[in-house]
TIVO-747160 format. One record per atom (N, C-alpha, C, O): y, x, z. Coordinates in steps of 0.1 Angstrom, whole numbers, plus 5000, padded with zeros to 4 digits. Atoms other than C-alpha are relative to their C-alpha. Layout:
# TIVO-747160
YXZ ...
//
This chain:
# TIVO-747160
499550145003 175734276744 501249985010 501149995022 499050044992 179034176755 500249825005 500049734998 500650124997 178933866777 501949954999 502750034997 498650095006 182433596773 500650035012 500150045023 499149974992 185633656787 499849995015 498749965017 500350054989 185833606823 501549895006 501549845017 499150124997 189333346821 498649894997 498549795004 501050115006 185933156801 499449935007 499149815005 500650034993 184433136832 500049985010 500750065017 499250054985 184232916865 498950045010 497750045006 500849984984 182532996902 500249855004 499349815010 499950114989 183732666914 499349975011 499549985023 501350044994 180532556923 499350085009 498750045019 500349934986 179632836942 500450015015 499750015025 499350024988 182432816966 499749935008 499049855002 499850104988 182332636999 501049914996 502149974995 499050154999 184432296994 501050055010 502050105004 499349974986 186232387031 499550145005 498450175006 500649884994 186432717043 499849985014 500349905021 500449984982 185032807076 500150115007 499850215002 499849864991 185833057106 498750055001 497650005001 501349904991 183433307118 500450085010 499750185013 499549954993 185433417139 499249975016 499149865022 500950124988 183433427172 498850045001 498350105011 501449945004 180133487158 499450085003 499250154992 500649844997 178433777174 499150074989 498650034979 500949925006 176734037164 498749984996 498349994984 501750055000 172933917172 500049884992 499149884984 500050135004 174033527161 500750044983 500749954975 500150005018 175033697124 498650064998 497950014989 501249965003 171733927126 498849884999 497949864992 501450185001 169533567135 500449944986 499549904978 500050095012 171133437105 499550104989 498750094980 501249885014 169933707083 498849964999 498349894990 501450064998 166633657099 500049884994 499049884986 500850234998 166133247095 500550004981 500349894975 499749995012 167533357057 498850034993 498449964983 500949965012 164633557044 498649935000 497649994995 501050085010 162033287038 500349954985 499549944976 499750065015 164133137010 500250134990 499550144980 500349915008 165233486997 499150064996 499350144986 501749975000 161533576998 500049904987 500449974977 500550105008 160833256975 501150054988 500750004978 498950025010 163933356952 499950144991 500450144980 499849875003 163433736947 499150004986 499250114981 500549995013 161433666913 501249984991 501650064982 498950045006 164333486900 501350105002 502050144993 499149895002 166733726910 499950084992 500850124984 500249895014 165033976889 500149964987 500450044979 499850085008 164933736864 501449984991 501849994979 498050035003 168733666861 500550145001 501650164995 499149904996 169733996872 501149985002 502150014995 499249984996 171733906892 500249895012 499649795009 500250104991 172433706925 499949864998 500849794992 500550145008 170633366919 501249925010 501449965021 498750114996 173833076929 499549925014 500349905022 500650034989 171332936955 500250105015 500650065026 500149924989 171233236976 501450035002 502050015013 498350004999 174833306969 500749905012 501449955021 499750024994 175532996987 499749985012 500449935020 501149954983 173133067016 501350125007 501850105018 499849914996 174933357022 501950015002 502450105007 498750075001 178633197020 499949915012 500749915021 500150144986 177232897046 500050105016 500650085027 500849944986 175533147072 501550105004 501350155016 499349925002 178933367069 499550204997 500150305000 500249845001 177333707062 500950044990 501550144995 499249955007 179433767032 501549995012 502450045006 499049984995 182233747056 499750075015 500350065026 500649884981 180234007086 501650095003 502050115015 499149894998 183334247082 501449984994 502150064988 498950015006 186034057074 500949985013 500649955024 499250014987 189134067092 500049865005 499749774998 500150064993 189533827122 501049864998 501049745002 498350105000 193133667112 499449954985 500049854982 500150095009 191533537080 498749885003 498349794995 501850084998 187933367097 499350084999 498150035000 501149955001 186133657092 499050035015 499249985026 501050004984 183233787120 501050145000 501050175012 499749834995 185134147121 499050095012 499550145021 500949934992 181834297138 500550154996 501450194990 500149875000 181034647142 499150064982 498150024976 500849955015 180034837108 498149954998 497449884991 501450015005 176534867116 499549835001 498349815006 500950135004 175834477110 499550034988 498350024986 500650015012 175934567075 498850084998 498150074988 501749965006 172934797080 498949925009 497749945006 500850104995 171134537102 499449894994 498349854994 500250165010 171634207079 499550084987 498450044982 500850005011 171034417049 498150084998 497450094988 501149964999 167834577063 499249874998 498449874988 500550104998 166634237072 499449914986 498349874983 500050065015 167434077034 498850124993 497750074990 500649925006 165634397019 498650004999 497950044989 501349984998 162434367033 499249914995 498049894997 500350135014 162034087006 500249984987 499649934977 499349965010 164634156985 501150094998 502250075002 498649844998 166834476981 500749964994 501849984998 498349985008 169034356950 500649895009 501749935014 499550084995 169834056968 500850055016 501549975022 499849974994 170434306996 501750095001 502750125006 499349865003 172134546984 501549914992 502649964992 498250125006 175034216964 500449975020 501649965023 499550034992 174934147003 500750085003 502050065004 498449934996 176534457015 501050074992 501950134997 498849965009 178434546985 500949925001 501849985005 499950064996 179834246987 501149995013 502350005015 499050014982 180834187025 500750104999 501850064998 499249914996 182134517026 501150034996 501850115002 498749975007 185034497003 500649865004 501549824997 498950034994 186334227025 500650075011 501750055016 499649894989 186534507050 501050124990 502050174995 499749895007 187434757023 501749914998 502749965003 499250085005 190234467009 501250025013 502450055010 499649944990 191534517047 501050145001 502050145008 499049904999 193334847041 501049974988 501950054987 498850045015 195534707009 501149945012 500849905023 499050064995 198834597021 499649865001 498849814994 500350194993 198634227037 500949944986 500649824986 499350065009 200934117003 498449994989 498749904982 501449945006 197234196984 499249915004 498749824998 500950074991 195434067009 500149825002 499149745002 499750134998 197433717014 499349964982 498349904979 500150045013 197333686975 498449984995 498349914985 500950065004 193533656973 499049895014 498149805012 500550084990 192533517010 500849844998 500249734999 499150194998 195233197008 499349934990 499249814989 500550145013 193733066978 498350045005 497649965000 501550054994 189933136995 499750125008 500250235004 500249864995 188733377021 498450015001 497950085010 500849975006 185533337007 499750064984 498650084978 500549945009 186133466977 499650164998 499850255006 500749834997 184133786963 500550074994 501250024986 499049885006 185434106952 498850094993 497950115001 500749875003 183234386932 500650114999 501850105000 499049855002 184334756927 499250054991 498349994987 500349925011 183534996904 500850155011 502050165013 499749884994 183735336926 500450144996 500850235004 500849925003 183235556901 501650044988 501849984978 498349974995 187135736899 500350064982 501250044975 499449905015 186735966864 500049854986 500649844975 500150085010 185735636846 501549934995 501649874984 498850085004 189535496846 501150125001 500950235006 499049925003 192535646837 502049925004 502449824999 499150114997 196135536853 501150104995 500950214991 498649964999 199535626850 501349945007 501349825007 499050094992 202735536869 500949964988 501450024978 498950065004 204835306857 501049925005 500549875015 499150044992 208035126868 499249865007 498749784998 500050094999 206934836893 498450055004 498249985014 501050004998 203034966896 499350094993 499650214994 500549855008 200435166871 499649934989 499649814988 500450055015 199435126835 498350055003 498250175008 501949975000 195035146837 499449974994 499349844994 500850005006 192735176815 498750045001 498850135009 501549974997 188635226816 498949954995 499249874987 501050084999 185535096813 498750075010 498050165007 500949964995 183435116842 498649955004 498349835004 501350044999 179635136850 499649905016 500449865024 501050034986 177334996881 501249945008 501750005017 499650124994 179534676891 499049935007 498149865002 501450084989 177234526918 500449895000 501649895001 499450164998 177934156919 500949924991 501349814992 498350045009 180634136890 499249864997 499049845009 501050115004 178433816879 500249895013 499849775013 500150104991 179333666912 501650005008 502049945018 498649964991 183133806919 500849934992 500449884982 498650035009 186533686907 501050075004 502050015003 499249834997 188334016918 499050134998 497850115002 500449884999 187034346913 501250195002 502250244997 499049864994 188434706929 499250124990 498050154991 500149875006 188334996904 500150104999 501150114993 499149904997 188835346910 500350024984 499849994973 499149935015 191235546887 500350135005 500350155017 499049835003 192635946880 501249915002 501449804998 498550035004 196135906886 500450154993 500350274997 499349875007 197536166862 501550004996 502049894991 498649985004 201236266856 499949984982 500649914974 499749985019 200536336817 498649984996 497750045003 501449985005 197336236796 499350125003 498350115009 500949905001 196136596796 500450075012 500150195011 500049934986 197036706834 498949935004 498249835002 500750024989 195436746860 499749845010 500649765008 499850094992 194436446886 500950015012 500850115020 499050024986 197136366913 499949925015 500649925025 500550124992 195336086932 498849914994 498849894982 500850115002 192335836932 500249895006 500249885018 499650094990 193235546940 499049834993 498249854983 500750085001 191735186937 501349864992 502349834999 499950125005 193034886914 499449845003 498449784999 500550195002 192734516921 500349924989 501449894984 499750105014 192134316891 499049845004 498049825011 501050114999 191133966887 499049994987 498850074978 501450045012 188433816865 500550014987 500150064977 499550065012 190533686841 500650154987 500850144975 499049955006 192334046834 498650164993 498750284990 501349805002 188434306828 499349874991 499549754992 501750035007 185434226805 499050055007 499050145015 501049944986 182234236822 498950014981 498849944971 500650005016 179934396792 498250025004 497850125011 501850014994 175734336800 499550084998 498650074990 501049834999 174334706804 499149995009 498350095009 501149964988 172134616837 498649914993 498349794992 501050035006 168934616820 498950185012 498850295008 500249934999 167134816846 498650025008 497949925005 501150005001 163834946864 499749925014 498849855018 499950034985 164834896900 501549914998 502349904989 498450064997 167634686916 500349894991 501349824993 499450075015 167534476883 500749915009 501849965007 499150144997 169334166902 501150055009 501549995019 498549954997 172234336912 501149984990 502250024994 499150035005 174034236885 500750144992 501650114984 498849844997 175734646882 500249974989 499650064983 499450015018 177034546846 501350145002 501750195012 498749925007 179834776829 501549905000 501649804993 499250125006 183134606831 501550124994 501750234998 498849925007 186634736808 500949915000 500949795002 498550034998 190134716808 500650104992 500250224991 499349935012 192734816783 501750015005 502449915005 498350015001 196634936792 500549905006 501449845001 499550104991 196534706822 501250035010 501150135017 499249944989 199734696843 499449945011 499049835010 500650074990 198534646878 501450035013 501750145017 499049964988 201334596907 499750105005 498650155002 500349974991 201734806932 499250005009 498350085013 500450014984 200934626962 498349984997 497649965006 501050045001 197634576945 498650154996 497650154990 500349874999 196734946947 499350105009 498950015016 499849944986 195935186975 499150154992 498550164982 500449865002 195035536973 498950025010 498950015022 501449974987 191335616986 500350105015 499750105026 499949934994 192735847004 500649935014 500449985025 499950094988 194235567028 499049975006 499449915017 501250034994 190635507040 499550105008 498350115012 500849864991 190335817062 500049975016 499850045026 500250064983 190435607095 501550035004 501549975015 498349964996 194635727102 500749824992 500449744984 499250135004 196935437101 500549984984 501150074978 499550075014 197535207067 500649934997 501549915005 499250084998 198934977052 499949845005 500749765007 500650154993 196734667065 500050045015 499849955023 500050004985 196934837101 500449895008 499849855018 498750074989 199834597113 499249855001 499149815013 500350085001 198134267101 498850035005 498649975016 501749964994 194134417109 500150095011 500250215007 500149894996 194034597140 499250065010 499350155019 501249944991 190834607153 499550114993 499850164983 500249845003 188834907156 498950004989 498450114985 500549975014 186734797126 500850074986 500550154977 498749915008 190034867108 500350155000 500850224991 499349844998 190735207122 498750084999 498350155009 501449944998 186935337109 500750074991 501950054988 499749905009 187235607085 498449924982 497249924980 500850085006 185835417055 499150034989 498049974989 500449945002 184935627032 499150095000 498450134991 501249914998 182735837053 498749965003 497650025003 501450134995 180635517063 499749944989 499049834988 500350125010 180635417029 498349994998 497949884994 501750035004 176635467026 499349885011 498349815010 501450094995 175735277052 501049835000 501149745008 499750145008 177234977034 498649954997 498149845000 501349975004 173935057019 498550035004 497449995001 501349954997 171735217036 499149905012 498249935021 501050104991 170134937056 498849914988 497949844990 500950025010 168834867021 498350074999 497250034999 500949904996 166935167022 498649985009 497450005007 500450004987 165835097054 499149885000 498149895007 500650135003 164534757046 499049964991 498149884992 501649925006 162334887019 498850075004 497750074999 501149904989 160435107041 499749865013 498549865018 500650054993 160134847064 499349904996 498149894998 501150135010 159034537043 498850074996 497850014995 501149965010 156734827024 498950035017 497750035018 501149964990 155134917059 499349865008 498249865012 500350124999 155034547068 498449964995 497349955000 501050055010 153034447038 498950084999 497850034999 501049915000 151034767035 499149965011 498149905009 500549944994 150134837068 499249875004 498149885009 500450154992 149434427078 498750014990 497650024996 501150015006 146834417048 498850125003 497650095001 501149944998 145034737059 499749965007 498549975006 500950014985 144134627092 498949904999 498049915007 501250085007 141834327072 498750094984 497750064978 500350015020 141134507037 498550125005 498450195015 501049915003 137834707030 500150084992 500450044981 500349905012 137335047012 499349964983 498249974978 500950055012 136834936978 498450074993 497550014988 500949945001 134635206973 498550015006 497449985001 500550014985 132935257005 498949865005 497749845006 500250174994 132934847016 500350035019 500149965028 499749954983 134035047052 501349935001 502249924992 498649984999 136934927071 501450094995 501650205000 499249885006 139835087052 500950095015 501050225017 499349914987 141835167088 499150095009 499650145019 501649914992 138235367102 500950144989 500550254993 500249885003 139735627079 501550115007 502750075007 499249944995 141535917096 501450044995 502450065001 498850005010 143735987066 500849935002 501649965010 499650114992 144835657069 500849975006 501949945002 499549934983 145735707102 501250024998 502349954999 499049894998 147535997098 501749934994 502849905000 498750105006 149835827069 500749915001 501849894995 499450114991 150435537088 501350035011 502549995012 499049944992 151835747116 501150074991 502250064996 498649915008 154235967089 500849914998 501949954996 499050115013 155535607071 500750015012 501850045011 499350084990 156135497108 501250055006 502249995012 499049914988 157935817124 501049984992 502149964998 499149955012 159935837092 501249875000 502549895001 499150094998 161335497094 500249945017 500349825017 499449974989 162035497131 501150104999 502250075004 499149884997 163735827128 501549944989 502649984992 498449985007 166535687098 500349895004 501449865001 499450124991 166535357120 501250085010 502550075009 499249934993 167935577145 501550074998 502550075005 499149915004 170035807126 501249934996 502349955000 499150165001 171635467112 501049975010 502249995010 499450034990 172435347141 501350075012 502350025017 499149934996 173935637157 501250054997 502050105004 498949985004 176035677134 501249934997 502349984994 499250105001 177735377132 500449975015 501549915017 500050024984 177635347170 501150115001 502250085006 499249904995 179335697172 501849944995 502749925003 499350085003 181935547147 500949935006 501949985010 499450094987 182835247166 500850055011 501950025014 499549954987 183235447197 501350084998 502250075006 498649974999 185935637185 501049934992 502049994988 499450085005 187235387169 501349935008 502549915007 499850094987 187535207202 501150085008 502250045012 499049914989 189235477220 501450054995 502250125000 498649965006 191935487193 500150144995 501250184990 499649855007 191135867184 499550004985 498849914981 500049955014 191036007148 498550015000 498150055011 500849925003 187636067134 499850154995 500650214987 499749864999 186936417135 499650094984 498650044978 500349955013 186636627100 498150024997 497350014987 501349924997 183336747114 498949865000 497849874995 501050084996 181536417124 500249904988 499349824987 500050065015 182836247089 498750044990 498049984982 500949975012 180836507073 498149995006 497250035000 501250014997 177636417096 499949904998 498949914991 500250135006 177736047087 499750024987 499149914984 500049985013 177536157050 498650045003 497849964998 501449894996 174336407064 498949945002 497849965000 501450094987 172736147087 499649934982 498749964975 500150075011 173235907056 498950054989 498249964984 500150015010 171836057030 498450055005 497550014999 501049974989 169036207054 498749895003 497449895000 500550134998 168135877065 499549954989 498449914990 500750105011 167635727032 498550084992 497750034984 500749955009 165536027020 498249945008 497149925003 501349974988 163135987054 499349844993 498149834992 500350144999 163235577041 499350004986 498349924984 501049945015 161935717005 498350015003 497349955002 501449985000 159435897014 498949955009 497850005012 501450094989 157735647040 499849894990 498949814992 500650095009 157635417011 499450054991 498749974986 500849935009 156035676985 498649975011 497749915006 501249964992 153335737016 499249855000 498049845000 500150114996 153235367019 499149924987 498549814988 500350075014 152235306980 498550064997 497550004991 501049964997 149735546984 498649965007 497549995005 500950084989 148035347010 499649894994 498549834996 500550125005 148335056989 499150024992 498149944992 500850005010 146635186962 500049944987 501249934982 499450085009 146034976933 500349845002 500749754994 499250154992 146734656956 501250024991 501349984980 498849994998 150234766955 500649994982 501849984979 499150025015 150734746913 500149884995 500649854984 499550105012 150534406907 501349905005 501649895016 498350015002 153934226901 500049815009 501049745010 499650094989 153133916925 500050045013 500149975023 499649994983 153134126952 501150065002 501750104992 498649914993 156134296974 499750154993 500450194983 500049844996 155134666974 500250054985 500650174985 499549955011 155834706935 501849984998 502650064991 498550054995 159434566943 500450125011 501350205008 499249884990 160234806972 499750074995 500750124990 500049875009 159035066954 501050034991 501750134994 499349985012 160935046923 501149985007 501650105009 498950044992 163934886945 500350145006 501450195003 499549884995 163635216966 500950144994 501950204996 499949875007 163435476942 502049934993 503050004995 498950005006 166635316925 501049995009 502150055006 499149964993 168535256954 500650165005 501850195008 499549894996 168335606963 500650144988 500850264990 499349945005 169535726935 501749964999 502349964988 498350024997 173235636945 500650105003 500150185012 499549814992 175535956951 500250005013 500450115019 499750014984 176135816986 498850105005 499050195013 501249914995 172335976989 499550054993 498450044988 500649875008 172436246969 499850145010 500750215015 500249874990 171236526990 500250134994 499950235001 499449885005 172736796962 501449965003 502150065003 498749984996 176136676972 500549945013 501649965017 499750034986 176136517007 499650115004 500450195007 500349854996 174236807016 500650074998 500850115009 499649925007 176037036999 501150025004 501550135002 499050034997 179436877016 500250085016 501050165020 500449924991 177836957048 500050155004 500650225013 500549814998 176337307044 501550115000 501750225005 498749915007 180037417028 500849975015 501350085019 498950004990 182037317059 499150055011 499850135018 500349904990 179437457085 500150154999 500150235008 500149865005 179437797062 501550055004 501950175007 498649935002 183137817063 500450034989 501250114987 499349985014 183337787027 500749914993 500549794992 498850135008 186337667005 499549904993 498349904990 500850125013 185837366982 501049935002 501949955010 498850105000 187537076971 499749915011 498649875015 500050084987 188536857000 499249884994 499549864982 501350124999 185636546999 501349855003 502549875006 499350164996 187436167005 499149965004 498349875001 500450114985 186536127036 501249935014 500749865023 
//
């Protein structure tokens, strides 16, 4: 089903009336606001799934508290924190509601990502709001460009738009090809507005449903220049938003952090599911039995695996956004080698955050299948989040293994 144009249709109402700085806002005082958020997104996470897609309420919860603006640059009002907010806030959101998590850091992060486009790019959608939202479409073979005088001619139609239902810009990747039937020459990213894609209703799905990820198309669009950038400017080396952005959130290598945009989703599943699990064993009785269910040593054991499992990709998380930062700070290059362990840890991390919620469903038993409780939600939420290629462990691994082997391949965009 194809849903109406998008000139057809207004956000107004979403917006903030007056924009506001965040500039200032720490680290901890955007993570509290996460926190003091998820009682309402708790209450809302039906309807999200419902709508598929971020319910307008939460939208502007998340516009007031500034989280959609955690990683935006500083010179427009944004917080310009350090990367890993977005796996903190969106852990926090997850442990109630993942899609609502997961529009969060898709979302924020393309005012960070919006950051490396030339400041002519940048002015043209911050001056008229620097709250408005952006979606992308990542997914590079789906569009097709060409150069033309003045900018590129693009065409496509792409899948798993996270938020298009709540953006009035979206970033697309494209092939740049010399000739229809050559080779690729570049991936690079397109800014389009609302008015200029169709958003067509394909997210009908098992997990995630309120993400919105619709299909959106575009036909033999000319798109400027300045409203362009080649992925390849994301490798943490100076850009074209350097001069106007030039904190050391700017000089991250963006690309290589792209999962843990994400992966606090992950992480937030595994923790909500050990929450909810583990808080109800410590009252519930063996149905069987009528024994305390936590008297059993199994039990036990499984408790301890959910727990180590999400400790250890808490960790792995963190360190890797930490490491990040630091050489961010110090003004050196990210190294070829510790790009491809952020990829490693990432995809690592999310598998450890899997399988402590499989262990965790297990414990529930048949508590855990019916549909007014949480644990059928992170479940399904989990399993679909991790099927993202950020945490594919046949090709982050695989990215990995090839450069400790010393074996050729095609260079990765990192």
């Amino acid at each position: 089903m194809r849903t109406k144009r998008a000139a057809d249709w207004t956000r107004s109402a979403t917006l903030p009336n007056t924009p506001v700085s965040f500039t200032g806002v720490t680290y901890q005082e955007m993570l509290d606001r996460a926190r003091a958020l998820v009682p309402a997104v708790a209450a809302r996470a039906g309807e999200c799934e419902r709508l598929r897609r971020l319910p307008d309420d939460t939208e502007r919860d998340l516009h007031r508290t500034g989280l959609f603006r955690m990683v935006q640059p500083a010179r427009v009002g944004g917080a310009d924190l350090d990367v890993g907010i977005l796996v903190d806030t969106c852990a926090e959101i997850a442990r109630v509601c993942p899609s609502t998590a997961w529009n969060l850091g898709n979302l924020s992060s393309h005012h960070w990502m919006l950051g490396y486009f030339q400041p002519e790019a940048q002015d043209e959608i911050w001056d008229t709001s620097p709250d408005v939202l952006i979606a992308t479409s990542l997914i590079f073979p789906a569009g097709r460009g060409r150069k033309v005088e003045g900018g590129y001619e693009v065409s496509g139609r792409w899948p798993l738009s996270s938020g298009v239902d709540n953006s009035d810009w979206n970033m697309l990747g494209f092939m740049l090809r010399e000739s229809d039937d050559g080779p690729p020459v570049d991936q690079r990213f397109a800014l389009v507005h609302r008015s200029q894609y169709e958003i067509i209703d394909t997210w009908h799905a098992v997990g995630l449903s309120g993400t919105g990820s619709k299909d959106v198309e575009i036909r033999n669009l000319f798109v400027p220049e300045f409203r362009t950038i080649s992925a390849r400017s994301m490798n943490g080396k100076p850009h074209a938003g350097s001069i106007v952005n030039p904190s050391p959130l700017f000089r991250l290598p963006m690309l290589a952090l792209g999962p843990y945009v994400l992966s606090g989703v992950m992480l937030g599943c595994a923790q909500g599911a050990y929450e909810a699990v583990v808080g109800a064993a410590r009252t519930r009785n063996a149905t069987t039995t009528g024994q305390p269910f936590g008297a059993s040593q199994s039990v036990q054991i499984k408790v301890a695996e959910a727990s180590v499992r999400i400790d250890t990709a808490d960790v792995l998380m963190r360190r890797a956004c930490d490491h990040a930062m630091t050489v961010a700070r110090a003004g050196a290059d990210a190294a070829h080698a510790d790009k491809l362990r952020y990829r490693r840890d990432a995809f690592f991390s999310a598998r450890l955050c899997l399988e402590a919620v499989d262990i965790l469903m297990g414990i529930a038993g048949s508590s855990g299948l019916y549909l007014d409780g949480p644990m059928q939600r992170l479940f399904r939420d989990a399993h679909a989040a991790n099927a993202h290629v950020m945490f594919s462990t046949d090709v982050q691994g695989a990215l990995f293994g090839q450069h400790e082997l010393g074996m050729a391949g095609p260079p990765p965009l990192l």
